[in-house]
N, CA, C and O atoms as a MOPAC input file, in Angstrom:
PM7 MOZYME 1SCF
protein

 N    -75.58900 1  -113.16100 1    10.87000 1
 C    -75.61000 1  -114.52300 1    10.39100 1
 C    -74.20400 1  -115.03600 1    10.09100 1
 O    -73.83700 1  -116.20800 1    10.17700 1
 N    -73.50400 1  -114.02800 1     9.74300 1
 C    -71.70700 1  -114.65500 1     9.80600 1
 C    -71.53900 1  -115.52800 1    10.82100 1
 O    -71.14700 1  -116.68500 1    10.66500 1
 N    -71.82400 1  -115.01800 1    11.88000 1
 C    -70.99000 1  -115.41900 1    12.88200 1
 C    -71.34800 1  -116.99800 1    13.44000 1
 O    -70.82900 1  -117.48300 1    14.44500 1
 N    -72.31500 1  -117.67200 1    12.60000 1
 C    -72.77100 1  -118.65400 1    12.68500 1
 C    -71.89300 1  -119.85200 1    11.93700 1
 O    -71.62100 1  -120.98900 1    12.32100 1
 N    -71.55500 1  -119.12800 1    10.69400 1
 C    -70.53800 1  -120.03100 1    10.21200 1
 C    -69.12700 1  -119.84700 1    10.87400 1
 O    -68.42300 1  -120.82600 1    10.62800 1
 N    -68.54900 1  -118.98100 1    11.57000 1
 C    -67.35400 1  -119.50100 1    12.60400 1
 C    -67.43800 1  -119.93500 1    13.34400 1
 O    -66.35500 1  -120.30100 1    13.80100 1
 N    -69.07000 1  -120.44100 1    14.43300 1
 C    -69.02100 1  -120.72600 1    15.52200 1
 C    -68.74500 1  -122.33400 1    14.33100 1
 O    -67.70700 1  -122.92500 1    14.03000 1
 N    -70.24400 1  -122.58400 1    13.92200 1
 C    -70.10300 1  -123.67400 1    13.22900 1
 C    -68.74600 1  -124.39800 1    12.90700 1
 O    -68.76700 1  -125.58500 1    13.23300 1
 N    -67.36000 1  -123.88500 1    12.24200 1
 C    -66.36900 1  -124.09100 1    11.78800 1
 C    -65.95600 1  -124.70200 1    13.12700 1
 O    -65.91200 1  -125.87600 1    13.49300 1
 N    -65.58300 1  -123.22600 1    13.92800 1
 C    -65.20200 1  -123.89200 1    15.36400 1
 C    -65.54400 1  -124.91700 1    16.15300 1
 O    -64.78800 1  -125.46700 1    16.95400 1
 N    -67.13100 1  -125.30400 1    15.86500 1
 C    -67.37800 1  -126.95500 1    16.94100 1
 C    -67.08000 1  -128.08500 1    16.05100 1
 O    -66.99300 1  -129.27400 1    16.35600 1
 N    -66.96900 1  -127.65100 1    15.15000 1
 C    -66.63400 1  -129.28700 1    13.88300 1
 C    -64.98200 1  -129.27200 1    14.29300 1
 O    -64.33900 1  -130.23400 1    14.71300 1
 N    -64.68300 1  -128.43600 1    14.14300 1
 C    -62.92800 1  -128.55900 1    14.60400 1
 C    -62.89800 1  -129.48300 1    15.80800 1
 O    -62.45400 1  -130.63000 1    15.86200 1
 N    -63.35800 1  -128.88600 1    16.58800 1
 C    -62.86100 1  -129.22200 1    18.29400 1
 C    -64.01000 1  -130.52900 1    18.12200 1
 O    -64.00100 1  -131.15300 1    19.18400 1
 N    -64.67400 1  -130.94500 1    17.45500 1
 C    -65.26000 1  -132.29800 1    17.33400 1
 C    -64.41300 1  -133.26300 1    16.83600 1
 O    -64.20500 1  -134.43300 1    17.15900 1
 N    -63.90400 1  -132.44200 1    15.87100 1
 C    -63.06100 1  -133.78800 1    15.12600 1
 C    -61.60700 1  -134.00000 1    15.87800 1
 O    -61.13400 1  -135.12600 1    16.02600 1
 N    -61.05100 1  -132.98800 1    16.26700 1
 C    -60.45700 1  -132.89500 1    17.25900 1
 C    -60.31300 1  -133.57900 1    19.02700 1
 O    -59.34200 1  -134.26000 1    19.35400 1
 N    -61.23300 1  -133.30400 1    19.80800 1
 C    -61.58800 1  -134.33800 1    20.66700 1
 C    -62.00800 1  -135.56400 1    20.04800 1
 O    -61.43200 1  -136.47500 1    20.64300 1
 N    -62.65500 1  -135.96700 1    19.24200 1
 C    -63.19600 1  -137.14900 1    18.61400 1
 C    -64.18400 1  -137.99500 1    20.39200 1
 O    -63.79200 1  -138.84900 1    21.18800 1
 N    -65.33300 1  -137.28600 1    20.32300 1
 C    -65.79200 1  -138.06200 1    21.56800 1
 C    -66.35000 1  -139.42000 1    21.12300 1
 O    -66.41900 1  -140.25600 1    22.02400 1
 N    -66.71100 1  -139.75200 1    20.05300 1
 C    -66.77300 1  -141.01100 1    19.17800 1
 C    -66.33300 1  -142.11900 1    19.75400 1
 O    -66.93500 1  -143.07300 1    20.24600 1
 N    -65.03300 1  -141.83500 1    19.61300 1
 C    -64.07500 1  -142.68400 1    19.77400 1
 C    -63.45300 1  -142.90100 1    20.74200 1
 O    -62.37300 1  -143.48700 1    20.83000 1
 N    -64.41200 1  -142.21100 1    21.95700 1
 C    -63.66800 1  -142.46100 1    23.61400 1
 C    -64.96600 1  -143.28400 1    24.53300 1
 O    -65.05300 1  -143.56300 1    25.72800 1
 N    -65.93500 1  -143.52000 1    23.31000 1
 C    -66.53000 1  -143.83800 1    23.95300 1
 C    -66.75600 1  -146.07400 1    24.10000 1
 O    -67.46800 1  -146.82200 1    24.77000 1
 N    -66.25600 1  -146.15900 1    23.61000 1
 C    -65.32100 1  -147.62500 1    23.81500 1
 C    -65.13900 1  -147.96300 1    24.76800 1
 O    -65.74800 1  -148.80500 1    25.42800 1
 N    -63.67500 1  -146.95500 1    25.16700 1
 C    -62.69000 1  -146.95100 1    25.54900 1
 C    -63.44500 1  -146.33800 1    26.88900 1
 O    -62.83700 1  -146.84300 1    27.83300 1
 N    -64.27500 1  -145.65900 1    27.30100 1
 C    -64.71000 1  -145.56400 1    28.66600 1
 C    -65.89700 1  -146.82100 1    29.00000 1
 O    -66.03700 1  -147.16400 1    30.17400 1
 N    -66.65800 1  -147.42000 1    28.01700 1
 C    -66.97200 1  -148.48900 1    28.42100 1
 C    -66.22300 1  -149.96900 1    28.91900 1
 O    -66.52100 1  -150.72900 1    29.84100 1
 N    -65.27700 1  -150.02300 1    28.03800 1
 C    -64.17200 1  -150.76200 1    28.71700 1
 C    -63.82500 1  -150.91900 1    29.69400 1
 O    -63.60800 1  -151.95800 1    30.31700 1
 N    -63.67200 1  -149.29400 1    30.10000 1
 C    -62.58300 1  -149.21000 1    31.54000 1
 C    -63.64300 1  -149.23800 1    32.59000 1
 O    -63.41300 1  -149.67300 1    33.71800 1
 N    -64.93900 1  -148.72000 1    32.17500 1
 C    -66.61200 1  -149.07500 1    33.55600 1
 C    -66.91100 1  -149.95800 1    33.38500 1
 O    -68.08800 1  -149.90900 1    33.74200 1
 N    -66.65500 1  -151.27500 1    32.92500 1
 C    -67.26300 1  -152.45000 1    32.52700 1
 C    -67.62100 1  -153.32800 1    34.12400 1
 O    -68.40100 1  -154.27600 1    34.21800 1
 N    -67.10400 1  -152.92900 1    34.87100 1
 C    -67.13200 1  -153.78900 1    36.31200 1
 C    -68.31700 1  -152.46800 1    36.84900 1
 O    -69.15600 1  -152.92100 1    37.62800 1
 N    -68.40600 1  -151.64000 1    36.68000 1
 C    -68.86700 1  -150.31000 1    37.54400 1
 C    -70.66800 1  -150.38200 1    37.04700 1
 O    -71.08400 1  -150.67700 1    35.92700 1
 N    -71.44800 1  -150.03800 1    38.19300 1
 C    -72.96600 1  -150.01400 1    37.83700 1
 C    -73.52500 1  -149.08300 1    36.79100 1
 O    -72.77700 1  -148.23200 1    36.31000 1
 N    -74.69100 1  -149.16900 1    36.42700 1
 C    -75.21400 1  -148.04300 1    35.41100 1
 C    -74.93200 1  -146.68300 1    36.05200 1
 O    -74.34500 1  -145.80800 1    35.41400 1
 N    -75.38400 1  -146.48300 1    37.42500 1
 C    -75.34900 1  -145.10600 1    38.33500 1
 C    -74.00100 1  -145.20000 1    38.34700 1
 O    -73.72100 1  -144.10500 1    37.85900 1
 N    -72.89000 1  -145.77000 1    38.57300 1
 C    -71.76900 1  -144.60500 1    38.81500 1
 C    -71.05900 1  -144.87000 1    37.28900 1
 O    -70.16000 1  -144.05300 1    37.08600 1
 N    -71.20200 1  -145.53600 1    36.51700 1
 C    -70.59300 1  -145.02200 1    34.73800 1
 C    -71.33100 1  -143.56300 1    34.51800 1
 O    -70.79200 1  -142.67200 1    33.86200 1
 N    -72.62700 1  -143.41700 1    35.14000 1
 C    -73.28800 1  -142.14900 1    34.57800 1
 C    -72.21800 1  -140.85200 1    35.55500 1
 O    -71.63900 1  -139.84200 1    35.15600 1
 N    -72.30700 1  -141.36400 1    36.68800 1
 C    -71.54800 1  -140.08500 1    37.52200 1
 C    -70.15800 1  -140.15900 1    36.69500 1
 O    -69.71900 1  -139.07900 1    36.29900 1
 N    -69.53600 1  -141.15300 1    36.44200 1
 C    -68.10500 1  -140.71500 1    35.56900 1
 C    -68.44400 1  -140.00100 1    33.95600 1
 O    -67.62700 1  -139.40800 1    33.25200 1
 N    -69.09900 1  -140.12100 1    33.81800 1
 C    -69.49600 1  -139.78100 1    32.18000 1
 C    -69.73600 1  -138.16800 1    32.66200 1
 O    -69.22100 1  -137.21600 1    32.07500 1
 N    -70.59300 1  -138.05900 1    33.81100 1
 C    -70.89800 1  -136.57800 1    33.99400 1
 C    -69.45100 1  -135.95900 1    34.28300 1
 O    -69.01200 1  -135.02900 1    33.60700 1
 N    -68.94600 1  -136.37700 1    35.03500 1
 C    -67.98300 1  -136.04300 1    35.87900 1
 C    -66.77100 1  -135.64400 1    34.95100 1
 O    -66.20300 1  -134.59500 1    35.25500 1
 N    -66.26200 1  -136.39600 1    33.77500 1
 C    -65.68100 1  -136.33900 1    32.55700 1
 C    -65.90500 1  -135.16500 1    31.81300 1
 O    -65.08400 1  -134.40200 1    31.30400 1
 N    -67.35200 1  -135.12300 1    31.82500 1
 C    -67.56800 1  -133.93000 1    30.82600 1
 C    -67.97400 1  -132.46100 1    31.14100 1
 O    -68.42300 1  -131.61300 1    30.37000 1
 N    -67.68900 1  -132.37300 1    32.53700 1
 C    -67.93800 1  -131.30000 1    33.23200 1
 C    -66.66400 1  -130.48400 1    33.22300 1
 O    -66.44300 1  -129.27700 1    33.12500 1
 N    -65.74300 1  -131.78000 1    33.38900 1
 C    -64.25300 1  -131.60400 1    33.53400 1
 C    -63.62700 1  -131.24200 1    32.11500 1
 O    -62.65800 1  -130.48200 1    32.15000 1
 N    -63.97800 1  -131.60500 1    31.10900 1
 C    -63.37600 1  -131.62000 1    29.61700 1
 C    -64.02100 1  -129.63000 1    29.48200 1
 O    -63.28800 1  -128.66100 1    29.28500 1
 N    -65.62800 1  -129.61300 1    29.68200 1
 C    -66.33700 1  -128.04400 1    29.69900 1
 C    -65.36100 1  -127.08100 1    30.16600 1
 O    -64.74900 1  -126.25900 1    29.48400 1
 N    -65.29400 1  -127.28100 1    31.39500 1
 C    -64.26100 1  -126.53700 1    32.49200 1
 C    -62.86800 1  -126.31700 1    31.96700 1
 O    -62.41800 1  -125.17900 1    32.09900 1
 N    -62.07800 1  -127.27300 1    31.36300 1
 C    -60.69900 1  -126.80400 1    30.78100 1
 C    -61.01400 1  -126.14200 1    29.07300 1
 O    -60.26300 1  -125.30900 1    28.56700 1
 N    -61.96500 1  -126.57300 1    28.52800 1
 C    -62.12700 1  -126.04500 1    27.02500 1
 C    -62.57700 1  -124.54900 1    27.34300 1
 O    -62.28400 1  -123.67500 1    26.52700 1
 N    -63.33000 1  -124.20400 1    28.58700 1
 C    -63.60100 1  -122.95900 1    29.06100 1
 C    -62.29700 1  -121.81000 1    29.05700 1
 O    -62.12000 1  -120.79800 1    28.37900 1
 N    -61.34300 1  -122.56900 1    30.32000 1
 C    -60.21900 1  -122.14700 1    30.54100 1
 C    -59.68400 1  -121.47300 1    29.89900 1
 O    -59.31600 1  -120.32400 1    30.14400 1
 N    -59.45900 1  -122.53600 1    28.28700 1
 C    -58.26100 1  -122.30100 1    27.65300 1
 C    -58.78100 1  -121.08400 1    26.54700 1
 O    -58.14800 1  -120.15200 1    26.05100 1
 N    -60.46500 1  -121.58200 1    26.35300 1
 C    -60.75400 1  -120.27200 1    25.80200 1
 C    -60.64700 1  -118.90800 1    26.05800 1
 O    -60.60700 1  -118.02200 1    25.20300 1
 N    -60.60100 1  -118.77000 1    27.28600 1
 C    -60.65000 1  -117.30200 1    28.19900 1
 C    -59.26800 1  -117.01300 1    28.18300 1
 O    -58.82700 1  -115.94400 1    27.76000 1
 N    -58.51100 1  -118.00300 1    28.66500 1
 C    -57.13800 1  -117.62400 1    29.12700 1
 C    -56.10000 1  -117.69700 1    27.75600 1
 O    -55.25800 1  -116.83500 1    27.50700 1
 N    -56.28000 1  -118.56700 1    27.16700 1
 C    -55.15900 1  -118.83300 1    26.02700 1
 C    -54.34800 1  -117.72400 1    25.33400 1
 O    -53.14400 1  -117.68300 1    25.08200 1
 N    -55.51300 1  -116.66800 1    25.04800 1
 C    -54.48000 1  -115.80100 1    24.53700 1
 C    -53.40400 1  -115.01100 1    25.26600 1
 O    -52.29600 1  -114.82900 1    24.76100 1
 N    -53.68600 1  -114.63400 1    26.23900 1
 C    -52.91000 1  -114.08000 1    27.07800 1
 C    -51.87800 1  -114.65900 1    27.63700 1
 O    -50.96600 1  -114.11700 1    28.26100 1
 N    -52.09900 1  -116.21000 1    27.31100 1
 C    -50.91300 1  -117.23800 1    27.92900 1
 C    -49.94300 1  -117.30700 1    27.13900 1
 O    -48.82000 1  -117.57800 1    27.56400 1
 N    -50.29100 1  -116.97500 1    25.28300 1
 C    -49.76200 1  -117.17700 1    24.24800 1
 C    -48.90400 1  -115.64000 1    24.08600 1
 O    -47.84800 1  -115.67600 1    23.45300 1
 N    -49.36200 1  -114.32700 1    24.65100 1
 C    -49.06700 1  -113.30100 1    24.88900 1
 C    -47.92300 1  -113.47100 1    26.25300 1
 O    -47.05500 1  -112.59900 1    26.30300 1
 N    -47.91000 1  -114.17400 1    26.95900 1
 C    -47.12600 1  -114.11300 1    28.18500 1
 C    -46.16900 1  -115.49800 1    27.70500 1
 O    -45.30600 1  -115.84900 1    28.50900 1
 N    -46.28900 1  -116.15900 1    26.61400 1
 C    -44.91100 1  -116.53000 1    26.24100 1
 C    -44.47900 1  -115.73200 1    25.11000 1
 O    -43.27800 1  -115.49200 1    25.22700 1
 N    -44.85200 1  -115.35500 1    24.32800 1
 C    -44.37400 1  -114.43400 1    23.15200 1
 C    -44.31500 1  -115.19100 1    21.89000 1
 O    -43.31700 1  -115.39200 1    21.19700 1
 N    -45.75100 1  -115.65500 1    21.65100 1
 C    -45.82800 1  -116.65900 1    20.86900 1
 C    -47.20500 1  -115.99700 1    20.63700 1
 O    -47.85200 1  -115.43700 1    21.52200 1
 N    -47.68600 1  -116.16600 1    18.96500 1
 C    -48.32600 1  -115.42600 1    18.29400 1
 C    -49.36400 1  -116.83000 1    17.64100 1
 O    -49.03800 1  -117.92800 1    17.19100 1
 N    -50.68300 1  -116.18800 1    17.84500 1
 C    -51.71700 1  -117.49500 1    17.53100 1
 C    -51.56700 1  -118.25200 1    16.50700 1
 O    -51.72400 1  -119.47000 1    16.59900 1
 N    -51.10400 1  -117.39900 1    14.89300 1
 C    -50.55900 1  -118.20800 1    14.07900 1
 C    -49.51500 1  -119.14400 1    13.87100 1
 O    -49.55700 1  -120.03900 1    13.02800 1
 N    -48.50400 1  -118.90800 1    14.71400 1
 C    -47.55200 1  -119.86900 1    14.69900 1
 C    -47.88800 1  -120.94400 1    16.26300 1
 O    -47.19500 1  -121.90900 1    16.58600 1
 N    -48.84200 1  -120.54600 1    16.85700 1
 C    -49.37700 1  -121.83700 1    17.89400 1
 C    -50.38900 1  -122.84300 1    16.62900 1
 O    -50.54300 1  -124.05600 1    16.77300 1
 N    -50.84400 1  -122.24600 1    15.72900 1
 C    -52.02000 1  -123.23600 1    14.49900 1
 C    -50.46200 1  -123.59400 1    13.79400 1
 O    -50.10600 1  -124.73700 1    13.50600 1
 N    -50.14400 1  -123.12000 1    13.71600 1
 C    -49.01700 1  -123.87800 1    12.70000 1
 C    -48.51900 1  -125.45300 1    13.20800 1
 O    -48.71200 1  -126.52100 1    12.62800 1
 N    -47.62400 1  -125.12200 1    14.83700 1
 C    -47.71200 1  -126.22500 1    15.51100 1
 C    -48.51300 1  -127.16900 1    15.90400 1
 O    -48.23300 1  -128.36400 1    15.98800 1
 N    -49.49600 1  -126.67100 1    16.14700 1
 C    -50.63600 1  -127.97700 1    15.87600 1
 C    -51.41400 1  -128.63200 1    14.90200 1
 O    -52.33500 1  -129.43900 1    15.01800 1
 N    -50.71400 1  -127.99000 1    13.64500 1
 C    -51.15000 1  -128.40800 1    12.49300 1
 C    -50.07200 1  -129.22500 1    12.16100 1
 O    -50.27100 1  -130.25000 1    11.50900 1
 N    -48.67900 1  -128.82300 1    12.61700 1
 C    -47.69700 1  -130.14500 1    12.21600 1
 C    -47.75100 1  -131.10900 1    13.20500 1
 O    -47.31800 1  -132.16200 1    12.73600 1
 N    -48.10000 1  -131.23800 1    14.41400 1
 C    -48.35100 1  -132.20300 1    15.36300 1
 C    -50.08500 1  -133.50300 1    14.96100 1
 O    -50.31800 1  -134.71200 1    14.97300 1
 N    -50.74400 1  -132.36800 1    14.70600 1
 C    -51.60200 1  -133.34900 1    13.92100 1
 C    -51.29000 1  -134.20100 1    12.58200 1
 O    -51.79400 1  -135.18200 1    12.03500 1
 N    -50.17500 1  -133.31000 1    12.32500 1
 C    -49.88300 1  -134.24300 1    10.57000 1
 C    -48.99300 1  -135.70300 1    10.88300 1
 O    -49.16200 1  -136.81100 1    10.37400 1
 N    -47.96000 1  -135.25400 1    11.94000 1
 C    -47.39300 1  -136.65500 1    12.27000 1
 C    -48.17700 1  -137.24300 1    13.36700 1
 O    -47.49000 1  -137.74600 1    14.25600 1
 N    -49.43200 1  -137.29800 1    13.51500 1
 C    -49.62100 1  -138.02900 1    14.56500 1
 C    -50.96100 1  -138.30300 1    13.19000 1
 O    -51.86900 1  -138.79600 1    13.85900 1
 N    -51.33400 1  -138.25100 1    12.14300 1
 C    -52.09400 1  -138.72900 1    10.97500 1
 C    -50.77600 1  -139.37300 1    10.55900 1
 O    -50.68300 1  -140.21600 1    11.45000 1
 N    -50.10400 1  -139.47400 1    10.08400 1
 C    -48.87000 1  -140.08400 1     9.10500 1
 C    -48.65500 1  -141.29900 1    10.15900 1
 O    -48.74000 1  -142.39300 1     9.60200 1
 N    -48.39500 1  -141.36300 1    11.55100 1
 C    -47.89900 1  -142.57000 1    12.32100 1
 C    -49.59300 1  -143.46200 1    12.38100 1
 O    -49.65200 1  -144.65400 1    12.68200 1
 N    -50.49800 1  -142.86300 1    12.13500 1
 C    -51.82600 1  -143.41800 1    12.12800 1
 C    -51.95500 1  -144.23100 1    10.45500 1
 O    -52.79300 1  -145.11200 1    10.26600 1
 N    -51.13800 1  -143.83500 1     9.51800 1
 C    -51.96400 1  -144.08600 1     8.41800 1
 C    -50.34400 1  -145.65600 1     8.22900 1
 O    -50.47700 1  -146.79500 1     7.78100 1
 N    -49.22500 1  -145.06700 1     8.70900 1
 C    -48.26600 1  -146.75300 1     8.83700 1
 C    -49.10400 1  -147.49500 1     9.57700 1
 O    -49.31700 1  -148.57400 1     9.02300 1
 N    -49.76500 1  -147.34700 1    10.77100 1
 C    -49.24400 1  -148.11900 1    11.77700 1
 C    -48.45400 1  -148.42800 1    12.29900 1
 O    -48.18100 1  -149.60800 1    12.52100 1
 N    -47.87400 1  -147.53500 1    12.63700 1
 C    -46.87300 1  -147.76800 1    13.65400 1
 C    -47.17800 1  -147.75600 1    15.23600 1
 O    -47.82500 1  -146.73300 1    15.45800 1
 N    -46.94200 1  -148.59000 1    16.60000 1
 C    -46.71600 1  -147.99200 1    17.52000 1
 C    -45.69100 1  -147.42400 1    17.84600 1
 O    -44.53000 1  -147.46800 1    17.43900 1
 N    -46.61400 1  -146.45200 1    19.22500 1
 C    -45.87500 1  -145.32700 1    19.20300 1
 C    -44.46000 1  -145.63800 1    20.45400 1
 O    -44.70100 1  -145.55600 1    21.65800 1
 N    -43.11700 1  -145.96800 1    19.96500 1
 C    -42.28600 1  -146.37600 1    20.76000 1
 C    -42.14100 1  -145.88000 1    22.17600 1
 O    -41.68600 1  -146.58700 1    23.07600 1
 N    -42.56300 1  -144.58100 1    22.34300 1
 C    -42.03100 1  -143.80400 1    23.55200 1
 C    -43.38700 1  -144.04600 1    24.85500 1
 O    -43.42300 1  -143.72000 1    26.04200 1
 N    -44.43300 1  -144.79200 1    23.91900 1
 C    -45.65000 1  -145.34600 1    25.06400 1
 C    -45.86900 1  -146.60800 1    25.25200 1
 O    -46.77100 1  -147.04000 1    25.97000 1
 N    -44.83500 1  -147.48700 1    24.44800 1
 C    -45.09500 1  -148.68700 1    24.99800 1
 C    -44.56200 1  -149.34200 1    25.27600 1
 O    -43.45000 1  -149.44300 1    24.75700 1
 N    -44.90000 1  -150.09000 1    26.11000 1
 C    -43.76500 1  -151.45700 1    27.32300 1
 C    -43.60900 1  -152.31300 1    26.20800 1
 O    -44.45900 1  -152.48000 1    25.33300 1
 N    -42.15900 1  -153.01500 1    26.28400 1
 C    -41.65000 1  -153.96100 1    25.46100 1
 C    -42.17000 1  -155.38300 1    25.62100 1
 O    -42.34000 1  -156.15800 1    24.68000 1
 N    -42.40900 1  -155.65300 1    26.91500 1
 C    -43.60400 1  -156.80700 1    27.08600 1
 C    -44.49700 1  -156.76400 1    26.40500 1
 O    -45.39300 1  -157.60100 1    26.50700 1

C-alpha cells in the first residue's frame, strides 16, 4: 500500500507540472477553423506524443543523468530553481523579454 502514495505524489506532480488545464484553451484556439474529427485526431495525436516522451524520459533519464555525471538530486534542485523563477516572473507579470517581438 506504500507504493500508492508515491505513485499518487508522482501524478499530482507531473499534473501540476504539465498543467493540461491550461492547454486546453490554447488548443481550442489554435483548432478553431479545424472540424470536430480532426481537433479529435490532434488531441489524440498530442497525447500519444506527450505518453511516448513521458515514457522515454522515464526509462531513459537516469542513465542520461549517469552519462552526463549529474546526480538526480541536483537535476530536482535545478528544476526546482527554474520553477521558482518562472513562479516569481508569473506572480510580477512580467513578459518574458527573450520571447517576445517588440511589435
Amino acid at each position: 500500500m506504500e507504493h500508492w502514495a508515491e505513485y499518487s505524489r508522482f501524478f499530482i506532480a507531473l499534473l501540476v507540472i504539465i498543467d493540461p488545464f491550461a492547454a486546453v484553451p490554447i488548443v481550442l484556439v489554435l483548432t478553431r477553423t479545424f472540424t470536430c474529427r480532426e481537433q479529435g485526431r490532434i488531441a489524440n495525436i498530442t497525447a500519444v506524443t506527450v505518453l511516448l516522451v513521458l515514457v522515454v524520459a522515464a526509462v531513459t533519464g537516469e542513465k542520461l543523468l549517469e552519462g552526463m555525471a549529474t546526480s538526480l538530486a541536483s537535476f530536482r534542485v535545478g528544476g526546482g530553481i527554474v520553477l521558482l523563477l518562472m513562479a516569481l516572473t508569473m506572480l510580477r507579470a512580467q513578459t518574458d523579454t527573450m520571447r517576445t517581438a517588440p511589435a
